[in-house]
C-alpha positions as CSV (number, residue, x, y, z in Angstrom):
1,X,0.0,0.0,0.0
2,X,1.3,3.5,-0.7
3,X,2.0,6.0,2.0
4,X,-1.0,8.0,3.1
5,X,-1.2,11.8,1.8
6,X,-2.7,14.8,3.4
7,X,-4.5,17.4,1.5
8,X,-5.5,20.9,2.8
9,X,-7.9,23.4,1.4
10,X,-7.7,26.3,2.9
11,X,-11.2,27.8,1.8
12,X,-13.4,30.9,2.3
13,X,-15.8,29.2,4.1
14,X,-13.6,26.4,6.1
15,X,-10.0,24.8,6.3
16,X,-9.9,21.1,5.9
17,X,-7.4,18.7,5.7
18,X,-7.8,14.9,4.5
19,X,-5.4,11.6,5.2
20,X,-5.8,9.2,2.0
21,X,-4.4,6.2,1.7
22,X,-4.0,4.1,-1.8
23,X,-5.5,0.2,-1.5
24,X,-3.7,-2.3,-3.4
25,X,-7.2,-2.7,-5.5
26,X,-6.5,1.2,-6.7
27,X,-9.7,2.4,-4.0
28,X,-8.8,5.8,-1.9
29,X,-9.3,5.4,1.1
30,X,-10.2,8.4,3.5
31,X,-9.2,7.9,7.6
32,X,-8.2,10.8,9.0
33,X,-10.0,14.4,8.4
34,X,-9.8,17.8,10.0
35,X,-12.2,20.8,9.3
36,X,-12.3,24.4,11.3
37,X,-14.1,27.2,9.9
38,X,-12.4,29.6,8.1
39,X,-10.7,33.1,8.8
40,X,-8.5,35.1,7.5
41,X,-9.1,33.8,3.8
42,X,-11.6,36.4,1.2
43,X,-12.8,35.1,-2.3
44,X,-10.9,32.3,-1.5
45,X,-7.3,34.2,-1.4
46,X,-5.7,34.3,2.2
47,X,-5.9,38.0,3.1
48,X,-4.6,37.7,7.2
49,X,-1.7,35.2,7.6
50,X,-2.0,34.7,11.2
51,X,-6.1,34.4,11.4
52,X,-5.4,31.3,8.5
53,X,-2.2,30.2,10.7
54,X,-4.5,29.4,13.8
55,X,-7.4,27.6,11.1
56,X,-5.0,25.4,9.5
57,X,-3.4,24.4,12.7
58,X,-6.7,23.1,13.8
59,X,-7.5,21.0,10.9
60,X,-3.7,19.2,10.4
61,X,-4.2,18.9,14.4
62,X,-7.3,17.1,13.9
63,X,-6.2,15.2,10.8
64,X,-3.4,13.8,12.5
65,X,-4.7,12.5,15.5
66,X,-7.3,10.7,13.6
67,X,-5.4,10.0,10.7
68,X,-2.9,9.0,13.1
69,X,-0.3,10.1,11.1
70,X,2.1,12.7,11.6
71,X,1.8,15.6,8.5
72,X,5.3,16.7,7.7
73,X,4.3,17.3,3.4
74,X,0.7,18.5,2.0
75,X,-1.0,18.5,-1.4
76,X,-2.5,22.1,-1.4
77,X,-5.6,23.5,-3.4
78,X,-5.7,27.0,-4.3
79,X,-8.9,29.2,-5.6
80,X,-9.3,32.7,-6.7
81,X,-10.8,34.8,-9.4
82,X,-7.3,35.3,-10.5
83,X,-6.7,32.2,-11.8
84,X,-7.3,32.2,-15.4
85,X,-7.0,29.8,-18.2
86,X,-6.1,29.6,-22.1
87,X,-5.5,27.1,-24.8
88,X,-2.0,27.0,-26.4
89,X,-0.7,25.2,-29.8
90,X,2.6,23.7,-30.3
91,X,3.9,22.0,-33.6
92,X,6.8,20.5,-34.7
93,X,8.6,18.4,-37.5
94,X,8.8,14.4,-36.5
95,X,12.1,13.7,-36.6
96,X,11.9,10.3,-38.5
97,X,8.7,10.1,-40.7
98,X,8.5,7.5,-41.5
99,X,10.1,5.7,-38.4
100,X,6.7,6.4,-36.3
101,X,6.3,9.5,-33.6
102,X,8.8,8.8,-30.6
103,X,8.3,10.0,-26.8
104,X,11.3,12.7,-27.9
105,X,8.7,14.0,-30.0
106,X,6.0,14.1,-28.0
107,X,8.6,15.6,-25.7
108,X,9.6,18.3,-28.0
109,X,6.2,19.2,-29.1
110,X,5.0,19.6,-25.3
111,X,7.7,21.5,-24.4
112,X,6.7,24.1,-27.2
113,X,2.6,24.4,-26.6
114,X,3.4,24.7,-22.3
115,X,5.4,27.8,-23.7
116,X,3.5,30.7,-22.9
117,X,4.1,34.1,-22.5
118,X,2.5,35.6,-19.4
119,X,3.3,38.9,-17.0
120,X,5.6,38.3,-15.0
121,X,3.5,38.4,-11.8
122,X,1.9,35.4,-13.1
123,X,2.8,31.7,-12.1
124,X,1.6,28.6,-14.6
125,X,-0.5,26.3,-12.1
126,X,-1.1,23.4,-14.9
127,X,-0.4,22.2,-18.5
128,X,-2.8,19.7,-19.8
129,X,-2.7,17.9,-22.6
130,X,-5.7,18.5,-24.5
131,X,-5.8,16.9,-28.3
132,X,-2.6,15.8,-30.8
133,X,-3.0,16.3,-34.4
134,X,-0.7,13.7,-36.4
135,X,-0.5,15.4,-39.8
136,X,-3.6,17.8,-39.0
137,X,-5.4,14.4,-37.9
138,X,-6.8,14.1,-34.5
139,X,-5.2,11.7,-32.4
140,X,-5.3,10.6,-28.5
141,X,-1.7,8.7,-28.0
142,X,0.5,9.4,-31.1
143,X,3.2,7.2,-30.5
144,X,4.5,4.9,-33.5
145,X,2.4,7.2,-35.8
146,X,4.3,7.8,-39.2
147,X,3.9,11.4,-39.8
148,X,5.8,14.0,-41.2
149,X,4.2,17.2,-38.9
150,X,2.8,16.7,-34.4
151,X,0.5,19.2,-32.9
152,X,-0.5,19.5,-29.6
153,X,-2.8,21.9,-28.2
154,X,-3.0,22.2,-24.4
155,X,-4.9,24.5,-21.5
156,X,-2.8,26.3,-19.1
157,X,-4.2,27.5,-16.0
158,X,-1.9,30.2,-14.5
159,X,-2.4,32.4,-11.4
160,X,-1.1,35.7,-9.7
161,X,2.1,34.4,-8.2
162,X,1.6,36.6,-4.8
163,X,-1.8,35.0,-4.3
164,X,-0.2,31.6,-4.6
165,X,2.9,32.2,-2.4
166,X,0.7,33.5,0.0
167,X,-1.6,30.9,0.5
168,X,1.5,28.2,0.4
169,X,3.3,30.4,3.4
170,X,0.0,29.2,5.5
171,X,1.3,26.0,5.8
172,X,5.0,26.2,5.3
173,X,4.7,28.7,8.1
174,X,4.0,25.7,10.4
175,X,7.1,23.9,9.4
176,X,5.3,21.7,6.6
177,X,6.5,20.9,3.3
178,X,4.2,21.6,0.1
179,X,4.5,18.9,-2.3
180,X,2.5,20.1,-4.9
181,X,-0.5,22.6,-5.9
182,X,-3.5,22.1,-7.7
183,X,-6.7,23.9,-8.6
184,X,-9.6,23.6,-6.9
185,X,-11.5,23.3,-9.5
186,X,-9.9,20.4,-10.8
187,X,-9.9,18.6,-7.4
188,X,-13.3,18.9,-7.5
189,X,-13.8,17.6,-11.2
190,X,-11.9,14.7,-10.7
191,X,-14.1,13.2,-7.0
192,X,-17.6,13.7,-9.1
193,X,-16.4,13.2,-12.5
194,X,-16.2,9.3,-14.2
195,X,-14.8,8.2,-17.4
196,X,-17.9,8.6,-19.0
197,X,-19.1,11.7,-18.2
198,X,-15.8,13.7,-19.1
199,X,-16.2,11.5,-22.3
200,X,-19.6,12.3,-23.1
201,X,-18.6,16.1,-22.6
202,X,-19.1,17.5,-18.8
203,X,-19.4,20.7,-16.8
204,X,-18.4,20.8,-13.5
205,X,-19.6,24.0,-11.1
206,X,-18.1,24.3,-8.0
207,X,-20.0,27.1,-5.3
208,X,-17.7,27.7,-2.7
209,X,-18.0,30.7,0.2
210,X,-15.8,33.2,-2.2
211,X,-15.4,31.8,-5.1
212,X,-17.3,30.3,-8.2
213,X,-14.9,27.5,-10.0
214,X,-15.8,25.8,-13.5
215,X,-13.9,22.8,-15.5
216,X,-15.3,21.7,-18.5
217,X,-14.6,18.6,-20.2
218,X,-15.3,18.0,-23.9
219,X,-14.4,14.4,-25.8
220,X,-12.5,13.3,-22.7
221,X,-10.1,16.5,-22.8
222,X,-10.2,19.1,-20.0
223,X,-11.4,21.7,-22.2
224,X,-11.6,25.5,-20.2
225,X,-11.4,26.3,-16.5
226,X,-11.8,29.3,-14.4
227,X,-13.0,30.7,-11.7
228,X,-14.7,33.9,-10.1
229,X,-14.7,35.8,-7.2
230,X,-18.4,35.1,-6.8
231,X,-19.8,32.6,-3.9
232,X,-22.3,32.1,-1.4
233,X,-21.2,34.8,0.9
234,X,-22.2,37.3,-1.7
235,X,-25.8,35.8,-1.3
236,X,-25.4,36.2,2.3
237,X,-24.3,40.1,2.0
238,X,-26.8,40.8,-0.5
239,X,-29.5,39.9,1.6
240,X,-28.6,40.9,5.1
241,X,-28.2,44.6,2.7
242,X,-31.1,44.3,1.4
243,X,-33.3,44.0,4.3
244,X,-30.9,45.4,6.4
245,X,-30.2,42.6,8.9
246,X,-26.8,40.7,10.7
247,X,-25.3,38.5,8.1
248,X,-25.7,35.8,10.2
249,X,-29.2,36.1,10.4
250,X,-29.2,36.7,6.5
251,X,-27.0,33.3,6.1
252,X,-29.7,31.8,8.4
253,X,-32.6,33.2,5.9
254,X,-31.0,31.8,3.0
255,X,-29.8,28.3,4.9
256,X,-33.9,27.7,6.0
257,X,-36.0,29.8,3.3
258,X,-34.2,31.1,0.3
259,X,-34.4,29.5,-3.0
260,X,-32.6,30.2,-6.4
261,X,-36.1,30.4,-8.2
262,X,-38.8,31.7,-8.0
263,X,-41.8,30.2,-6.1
264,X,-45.3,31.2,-7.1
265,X,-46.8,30.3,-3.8
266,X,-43.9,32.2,-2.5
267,X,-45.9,35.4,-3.0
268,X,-48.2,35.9,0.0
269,X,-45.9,34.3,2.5
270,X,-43.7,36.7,5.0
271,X,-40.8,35.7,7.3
272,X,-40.2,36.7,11.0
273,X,-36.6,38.3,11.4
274,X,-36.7,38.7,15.4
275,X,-34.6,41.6,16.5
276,X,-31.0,41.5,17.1
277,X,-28.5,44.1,19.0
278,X,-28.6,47.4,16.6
279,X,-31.5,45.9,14.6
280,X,-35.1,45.8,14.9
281,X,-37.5,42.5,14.2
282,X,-38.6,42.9,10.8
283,X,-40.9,41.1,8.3
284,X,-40.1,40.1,5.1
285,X,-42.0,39.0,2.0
286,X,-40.5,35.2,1.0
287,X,-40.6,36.5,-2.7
288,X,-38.3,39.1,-1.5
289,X,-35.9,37.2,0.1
290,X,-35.9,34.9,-3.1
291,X,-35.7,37.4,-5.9
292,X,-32.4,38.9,-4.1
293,X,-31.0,35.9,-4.3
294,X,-32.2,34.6,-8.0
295,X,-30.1,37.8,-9.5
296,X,-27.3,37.0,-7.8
297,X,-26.8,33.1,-8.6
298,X,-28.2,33.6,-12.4
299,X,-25.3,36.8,-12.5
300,X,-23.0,33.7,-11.2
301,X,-24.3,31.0,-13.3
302,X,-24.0,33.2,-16.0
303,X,-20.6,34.1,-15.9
304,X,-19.7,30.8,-16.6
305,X,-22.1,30.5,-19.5
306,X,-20.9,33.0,-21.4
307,X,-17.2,31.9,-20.4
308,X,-18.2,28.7,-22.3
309,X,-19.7,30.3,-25.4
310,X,-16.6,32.1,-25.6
311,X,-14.9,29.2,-25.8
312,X,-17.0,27.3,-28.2
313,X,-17.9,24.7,-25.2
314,X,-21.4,25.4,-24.6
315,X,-23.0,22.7,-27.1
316,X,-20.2,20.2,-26.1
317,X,-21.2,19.3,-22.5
318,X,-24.0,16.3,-23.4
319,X,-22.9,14.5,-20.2
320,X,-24.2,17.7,-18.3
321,X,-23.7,19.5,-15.7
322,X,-22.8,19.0,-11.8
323,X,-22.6,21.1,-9.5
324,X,-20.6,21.0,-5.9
325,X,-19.4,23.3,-3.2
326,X,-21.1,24.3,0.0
327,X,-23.7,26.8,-1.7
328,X,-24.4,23.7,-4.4
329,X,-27.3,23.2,-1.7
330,X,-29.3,25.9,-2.4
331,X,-32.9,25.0,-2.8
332,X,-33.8,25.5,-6.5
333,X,-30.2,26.0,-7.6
334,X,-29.7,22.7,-9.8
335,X,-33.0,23.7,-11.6
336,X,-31.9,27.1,-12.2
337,X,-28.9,26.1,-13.7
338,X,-31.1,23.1,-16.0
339,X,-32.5,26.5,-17.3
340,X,-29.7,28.0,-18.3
341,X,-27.3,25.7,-19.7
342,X,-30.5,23.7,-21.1
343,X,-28.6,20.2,-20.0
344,X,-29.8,18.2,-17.4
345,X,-27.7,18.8,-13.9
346,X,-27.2,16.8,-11.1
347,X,-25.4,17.1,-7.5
348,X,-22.1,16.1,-7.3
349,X,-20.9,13.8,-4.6
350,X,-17.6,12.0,-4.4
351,X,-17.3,8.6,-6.2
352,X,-14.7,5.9,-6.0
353,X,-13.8,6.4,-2.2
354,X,-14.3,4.8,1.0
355,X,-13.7,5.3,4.6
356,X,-13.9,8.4,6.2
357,X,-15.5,9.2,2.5
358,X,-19.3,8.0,3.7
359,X,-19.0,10.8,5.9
360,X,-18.2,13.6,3.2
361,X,-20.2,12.5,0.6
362,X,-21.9,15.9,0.7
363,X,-21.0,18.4,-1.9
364,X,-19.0,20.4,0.2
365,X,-16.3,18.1,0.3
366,X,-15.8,17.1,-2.9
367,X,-12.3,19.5,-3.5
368,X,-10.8,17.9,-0.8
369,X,-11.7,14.6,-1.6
370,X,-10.4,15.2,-5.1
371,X,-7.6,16.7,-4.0
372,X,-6.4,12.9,-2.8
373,X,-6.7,11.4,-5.5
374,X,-4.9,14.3,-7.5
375,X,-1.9,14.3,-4.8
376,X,-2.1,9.5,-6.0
377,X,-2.0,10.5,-9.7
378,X,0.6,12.8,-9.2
379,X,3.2,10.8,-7.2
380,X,2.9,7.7,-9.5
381,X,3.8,10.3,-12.1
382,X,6.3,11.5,-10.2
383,X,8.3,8.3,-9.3
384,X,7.7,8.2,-13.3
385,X,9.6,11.2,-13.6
386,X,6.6,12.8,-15.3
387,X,6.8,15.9,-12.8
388,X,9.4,18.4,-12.4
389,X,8.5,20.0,-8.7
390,X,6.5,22.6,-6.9
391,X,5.3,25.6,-9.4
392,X,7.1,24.0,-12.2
393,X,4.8,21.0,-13.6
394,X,4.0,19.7,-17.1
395,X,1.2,18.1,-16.2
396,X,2.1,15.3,-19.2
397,X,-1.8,13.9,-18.5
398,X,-3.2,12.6,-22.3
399,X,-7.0,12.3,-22.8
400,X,-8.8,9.9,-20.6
401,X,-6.1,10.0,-17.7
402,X,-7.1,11.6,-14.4
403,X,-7.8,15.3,-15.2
């Protein structure tokens, strides 16, 4: 059995850290966790270093003990509307035609399309393989091929570099090593995501606290990813603004009544808000309370729609869409989002792991959870020599492997 990992996401909403463990049958196993809610962290980037210090040390504290392991190295997510994506092309001459493509050409050719040109406050987080072309062809392993011209195109998620550095001081500020970064958005695409579904085409919406994160998957290939600086505590502001009460009795409104659609029998029905210190008991109409938040998650939802229009995605997701994250359980919010993408949508939950696992099968887990199995896949690569270190991968991953 391979040694257990420990992943930490330090979130907007909560800090949690996972032990995995790799079965000899290939099964994750989950058996320690550690979760403590979050401070210190805003739209999901780490904004008071010592307010996150005290979170994290919580969650490895509670990880370890009933992991019962001791964490000296971590697999780390990271989130943020900073962190962008784009597609790049690289082509080259095949060395012998007629001798059939060789790994020093697929080599060659992926060391051209990871090439970018980015500012320089701006850190690559991933290059993915997406699709090789074998003499304009497309082609999913090229190897042995005779052709006289490879192509490769591939997505590369980058990120501001201070953002990053930031969030990785949190825990190498407690003495712990990072192995590796990864974003959460494709933590959380790979514990809801099968074989199938990124085959058939897929869309994967994660609704975190601060942050709104999207992978999309077309023919197998991870096609576009994202994220914005959108999440569920904007609900929560928006409504203790608009009716001008404490946010935590506005998170408390939209936990027990709110809805992302509209209700017709919604209309002649008020809600109670009993007074608090500074703030009078109020009443407020349910279709209120419901319309504030419909224009915030369709603003949200949409966002990512038109992200995948841009891209030429939208008609390519026939698997669908899931959606995770903590505000994923919003009444009505899976319908709303059948609306707008006009693909049936479902709620993602973790597949493919055991253990600890039955007890965060809910939606708001799933970027740890993934985060596991990322921080598996990566050290068999790695002991492959497929990886090149922290901040510096290649992310050598060809359609229908993990991501």
């Amino acid at each position: 059995m391979v040694r257990p990992v420990v992943a930490v996401e330090i979130g907007t909403s909560k800090v949690m850290a996972l032990v995995g463990e790799m079965r000899d049958d290939g099964t994750i196993y989950i058996v320690g966790k550690g979760e403590h809610p979050s401070a210190g962290v805003r739209k999901g980037e780490v904004i008071d270093l010592d307010n996150a210090l005290v979170c994290l040390r919580s969650a490895i504290t509670n990880a370890e003990e009933t992991g019962r392991v001791t964490c000296n190295q971590v697999y780390l997510a990271v989130s943020g509307g900073h962190i962008q994506s784009l597609s790049n092309r690289g082509t080259i001459p095949v060395r012998k035609p007629e001798g059939g493509i060789t790994d020093e050409d697929v080599s060659q050719v992926t060391d051209i399309a990871r090439t970018v040109n980015l500012p320089p406050d701006r850190q690559v987080l991933h290059s993915i393989w997406q699709t090789f072309y074998v003499d304009g062809q497309p082609c999913r392993r090229p190897k042995g091929f005779d052709a006289a011209k490879l192509t490769l195109d591939m997505l590369i998620l980058h990120g501001r570099r201070v953002q990053l550095r930031n969030t990785a001081k949190v825990v190498t500020s407690l003495n712990i090593e990072v192995c590796d970064v990864a974003f959460s958005g494709i933590c959380s695409a790979m514990a809801v995501l099968t074989p199938e579904q990124k085959e058939g085409g897929a869309l994967v919406i994660d609704f975190g606290g601060g942050t709104t994160n999207y992978v999309a998957y077309a023919a197998g290939a991870l096609a576009a990813a994202g994220s914005f600086a959108i999440g569920g505590d904007h609900v929560t502001n928006d409504i203790a603004l608009a009716f001008n009460i404490q946010r935590t009795q506005a998170e408390r409104l939209k936990i027990e009544r709110g809805g992302a659609r509209m209700e017709e029998n919604a209309r002649s029905e008020r809600i109670t808000v009993p007074a608090d210190v500074g703030y009078p008991e109020r009443r407020i109409a349910l279709s209120a309370l419901q319309m504030v938040i419909h224009l915030r998650t369709v603003e949200t939802v949409n966002l990512i729609r038109r992200a995948l229009e841009r891209d030429g995605l939208l008609h390519a997701i026939g698997a669908g869409v899931v959606i995770t994250g903590g505000a994923a359980q919003l009444r009505g919010l899976r319908e709303l989002a059948e609306e707008i993408f006009k693909a049936p949508c479902v709620l993602g939950k973790s597949v493919g792991v055991s253990g600890l696992a039955s007890a965060l099968q809910g939606p708001q887990y799933t970027t740890a959870v993934g985060l596991v199995r990322y921080a598996f896949t990566r050290s068999a690569r790695e002991e492959r020599g497929w990886v090149k270190g922290l901040f510096k991968r290649i992310g050598l991953l060809p359609n229908g492997d993990a991501l």
